[in-house]
C-alpha positions in Angstrom: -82.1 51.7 103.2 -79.8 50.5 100.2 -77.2 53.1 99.4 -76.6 53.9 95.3 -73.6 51.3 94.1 -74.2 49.0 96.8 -75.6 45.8 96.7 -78.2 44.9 99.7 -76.6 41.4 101.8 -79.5 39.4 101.0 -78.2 39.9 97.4 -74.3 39.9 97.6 -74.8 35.9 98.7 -76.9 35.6 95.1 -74.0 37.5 93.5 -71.1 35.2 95.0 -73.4 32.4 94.3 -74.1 33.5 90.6 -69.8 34.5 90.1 -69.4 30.7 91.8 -71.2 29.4 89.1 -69.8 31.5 86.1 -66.3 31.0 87.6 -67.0 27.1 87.0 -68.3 27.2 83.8 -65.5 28.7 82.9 -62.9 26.5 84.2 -64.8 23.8 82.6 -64.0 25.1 79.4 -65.4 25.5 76.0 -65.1 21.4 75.6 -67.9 21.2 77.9 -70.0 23.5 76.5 -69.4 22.2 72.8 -70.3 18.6 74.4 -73.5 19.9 75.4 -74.2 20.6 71.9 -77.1 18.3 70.5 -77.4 17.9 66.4 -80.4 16.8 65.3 -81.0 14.8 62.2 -82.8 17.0 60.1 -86.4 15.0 60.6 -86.8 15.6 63.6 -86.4 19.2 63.5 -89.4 20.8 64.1 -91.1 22.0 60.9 -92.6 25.4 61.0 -96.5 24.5 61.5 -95.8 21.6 63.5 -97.6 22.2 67.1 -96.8 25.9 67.2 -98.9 28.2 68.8 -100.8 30.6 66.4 -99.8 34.1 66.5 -102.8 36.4 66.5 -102.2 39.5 64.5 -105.3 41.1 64.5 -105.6 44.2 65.4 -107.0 44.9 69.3 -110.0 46.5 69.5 -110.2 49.9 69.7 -106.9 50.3 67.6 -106.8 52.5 64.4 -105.7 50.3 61.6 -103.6 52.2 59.3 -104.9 52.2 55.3 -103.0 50.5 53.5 -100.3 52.8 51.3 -99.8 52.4 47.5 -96.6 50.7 46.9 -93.5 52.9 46.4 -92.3 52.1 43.1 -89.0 50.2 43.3 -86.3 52.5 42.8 -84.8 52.5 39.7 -81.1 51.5 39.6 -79.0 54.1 39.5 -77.7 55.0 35.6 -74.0 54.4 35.3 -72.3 57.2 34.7 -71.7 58.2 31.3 -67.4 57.3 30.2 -66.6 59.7 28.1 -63.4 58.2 25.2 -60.7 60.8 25.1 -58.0 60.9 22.4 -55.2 62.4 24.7 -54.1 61.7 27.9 -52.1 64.9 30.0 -49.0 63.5 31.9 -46.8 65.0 34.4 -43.5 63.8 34.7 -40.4 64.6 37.3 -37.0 64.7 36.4 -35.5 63.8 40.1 -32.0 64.4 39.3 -33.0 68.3 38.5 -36.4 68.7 40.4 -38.1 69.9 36.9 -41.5 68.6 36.3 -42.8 68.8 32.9 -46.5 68.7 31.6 -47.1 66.6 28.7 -50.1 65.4 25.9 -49.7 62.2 24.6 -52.3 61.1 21.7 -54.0 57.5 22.6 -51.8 54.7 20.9 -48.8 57.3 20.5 -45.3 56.6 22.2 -43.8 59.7 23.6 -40.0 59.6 25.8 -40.0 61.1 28.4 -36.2 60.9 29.3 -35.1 57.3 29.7 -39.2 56.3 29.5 -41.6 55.7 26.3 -44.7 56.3 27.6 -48.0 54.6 25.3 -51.4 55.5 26.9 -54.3 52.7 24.8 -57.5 54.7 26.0 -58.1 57.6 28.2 -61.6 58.2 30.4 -63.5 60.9 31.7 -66.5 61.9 32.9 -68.9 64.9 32.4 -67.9 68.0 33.7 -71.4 67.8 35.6 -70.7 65.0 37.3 -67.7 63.4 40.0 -64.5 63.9 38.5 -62.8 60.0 37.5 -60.2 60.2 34.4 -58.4 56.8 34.4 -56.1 55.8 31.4 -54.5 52.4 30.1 -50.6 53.1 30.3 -47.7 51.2 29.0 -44.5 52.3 30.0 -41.2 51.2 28.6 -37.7 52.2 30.3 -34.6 52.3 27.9 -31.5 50.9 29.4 -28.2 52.0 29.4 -27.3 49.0 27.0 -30.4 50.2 24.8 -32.3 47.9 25.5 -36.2 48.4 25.8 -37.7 47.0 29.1 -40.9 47.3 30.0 -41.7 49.2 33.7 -45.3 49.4 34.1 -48.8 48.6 32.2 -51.9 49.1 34.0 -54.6 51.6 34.7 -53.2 55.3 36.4 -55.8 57.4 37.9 -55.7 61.2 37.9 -57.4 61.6 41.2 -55.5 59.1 42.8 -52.1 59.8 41.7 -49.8 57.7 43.9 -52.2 55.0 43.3 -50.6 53.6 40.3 -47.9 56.2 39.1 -44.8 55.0 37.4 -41.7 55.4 40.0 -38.4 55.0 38.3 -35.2 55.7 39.6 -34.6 58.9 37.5 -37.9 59.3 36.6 -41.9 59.4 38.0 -44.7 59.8 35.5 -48.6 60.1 36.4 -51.8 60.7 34.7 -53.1 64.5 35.3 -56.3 64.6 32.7 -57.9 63.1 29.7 -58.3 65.7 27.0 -60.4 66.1 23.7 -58.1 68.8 21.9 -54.4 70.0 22.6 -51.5 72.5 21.2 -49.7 69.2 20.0 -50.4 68.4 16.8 -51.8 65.0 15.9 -49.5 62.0 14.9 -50.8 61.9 11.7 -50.6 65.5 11.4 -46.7 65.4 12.3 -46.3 63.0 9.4 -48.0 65.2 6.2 -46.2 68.5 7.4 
């Protein structure tokens, strides 16, 4: 009678005997076992064909063969979502040294300050309101020194869902994209300019 866990004596000796010989291959190392190693030349690889044994695949008698189905057609690949070209891009802005965040349009190609910051979004995306929300805009972002200088702080692409991704952190100053709008209460550049 064995009892559950343990191993019967006729096999512990074939388990000593079998951690014996995995104890030694270990000690010999992996340099052994690399040596072992035998690379072929690639002609005298076997070939597939060459002396194989055929593989019957015929069904057994007696077995159902399923009909065969139509094929499914491949699927299509999915459409890429439609980018929809915005003229303004919606920024939010923090002054640090007060705490007050402010809300902001800026027209695509238009430099607005912000503070110490010029801020010049190039495009503005969106998607359909039917479909996952992605607004990403091309930013540059200019910082005004104290010697009034221009510098420029940032340019690359800010992401409204991802806002820490990419947002501009100054010293003073943190700017980030919120949306990507088709109309606004701010009157267009060119607008500003007849008035």
């Amino acid at each position: 009678m064995t009892l559950p866990g343990r191993v019967p004596s006729s096999g512990r000796s074939k388990a000593k005997a079998l951690l014996a010989a995995v104890a030694l291959c270990a000690g010999l190392g992996q340099a052994t076992a690399q040596d072992s190693i035998q690379r072929l030349p690639l002609e005298e690889q076997v070939q597939q064909g060459d002396d194989l044994p055929a593989i019957d695949l015929e069904p057994l008698p007696g077995e159902a063969q399923p009909a065969p189905s139509d094929p499914q057609p491949a699927p299509q690949a999915a459409a890429q979502p439609q980018r929809i070209k915005n003229p303004i891009a919606e920024f939010a802005g923090i002054d640090k040294i007060t705490g007050r965040i402010i809300t902001f349009d800026v027209y695509v190609n238009e430099t607005v300050q912000f503070g110490a910051l010029q801020v010049t979004p190039r495009v503005c995306y969106s998607r359909p309101e039917n479909e996952e929300p992605k607004t990403d805009s091309f930013v540059e972002v200019d910082e005004i020194t104290l010697d009034r200088k221009i510098r420029r702080i940032f340019t690359g692409w800010m992401f409204a869902e991802s806002p820490g991704l990419n947002a501009v952190e100054h010293a003073v100053y943190d700017v980030w994209l919120k949306a990507c709008k088709r109309k606004s209460d701010v009157p267009a550049p060119e607008a500003a300019k007849t008035n």
